[in-house]
BADREN-852004 format. One line per field, with one value per residue (C-alpha): residue in three letters; x, y, z. Coordinates in pm, whole numbers, plus 50000, padded with zeros to 5 digits. Layout:
rest	[ala;...];
u	[X;...];
v	[Y;...];
w	[Z;...];
//
This chain:
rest	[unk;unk;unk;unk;unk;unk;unk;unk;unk;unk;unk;unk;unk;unk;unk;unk;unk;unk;unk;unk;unk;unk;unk;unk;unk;unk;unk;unk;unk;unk;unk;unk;unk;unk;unk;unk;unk;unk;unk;unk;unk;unk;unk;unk;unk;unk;unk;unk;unk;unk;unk;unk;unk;unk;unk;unk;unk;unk;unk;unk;unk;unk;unk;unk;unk;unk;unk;unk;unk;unk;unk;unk;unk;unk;unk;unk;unk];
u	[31855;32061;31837;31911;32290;32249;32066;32319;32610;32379;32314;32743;32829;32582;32680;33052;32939;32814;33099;33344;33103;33095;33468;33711;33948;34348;34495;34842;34875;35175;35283;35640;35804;35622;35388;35070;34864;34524;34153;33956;33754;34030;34117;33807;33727;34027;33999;33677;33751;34046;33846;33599;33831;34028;33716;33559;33869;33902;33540;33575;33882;33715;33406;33616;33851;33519;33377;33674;33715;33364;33439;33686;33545;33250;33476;33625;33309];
v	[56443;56336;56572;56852;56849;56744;57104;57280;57122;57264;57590;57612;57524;57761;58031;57966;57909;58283;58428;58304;58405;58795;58788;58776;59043;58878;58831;58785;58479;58428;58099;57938;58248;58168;58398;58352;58589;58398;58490;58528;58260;58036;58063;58060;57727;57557;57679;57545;57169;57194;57258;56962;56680;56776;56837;56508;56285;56422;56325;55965;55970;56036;55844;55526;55611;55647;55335;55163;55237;55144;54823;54763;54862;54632;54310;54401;54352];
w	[74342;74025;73811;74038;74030;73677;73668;73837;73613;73309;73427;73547;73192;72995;73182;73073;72759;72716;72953;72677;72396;72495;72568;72263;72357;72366;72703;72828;73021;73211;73371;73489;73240;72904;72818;72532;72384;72353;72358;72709;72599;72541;72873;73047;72866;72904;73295;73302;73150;73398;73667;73576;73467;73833;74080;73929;74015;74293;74377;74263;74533;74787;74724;74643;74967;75163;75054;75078;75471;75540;75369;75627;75893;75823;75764;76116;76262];
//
């Protein structure tokens, strides 16, 4: 099963890879009043490594809060 999601994770990030690769053009990105003038790509990646660093902590929460509460449980018993 590791391989598999280790497949998917691949496949997620190559596709990203040549998303940002065909798409140089300069966007205006606006957030909180500042404004930047940066490549697609830019964004797409740093969206992407975002995306990552946050949905895998937000994994290891859960699994650790979920392990956690079935530790208890079991020292109730």
């Amino acid at each position: 099963m590791r391989w598999i999601h280790l497949g998917i994770i691949i496949l997620f990030a190559l596709a990203t890879i040549i998303f940002a690769l065909q798409n140089f053009e300069i966007v205006t990105m606006s957030l909180l009043g500042f404004n930047a003038r940066i490549p697609l790509a830019l964004v797409v990646a740093i969206a992407y490594l975002l995306g990552a660093a946050t949905g895998g902590s937000l994994f290891a929460l859960l699994r650790r809060s979920y392990e956690g509460s079935r530790q208890t449980i079991a020292g109730l018993h």
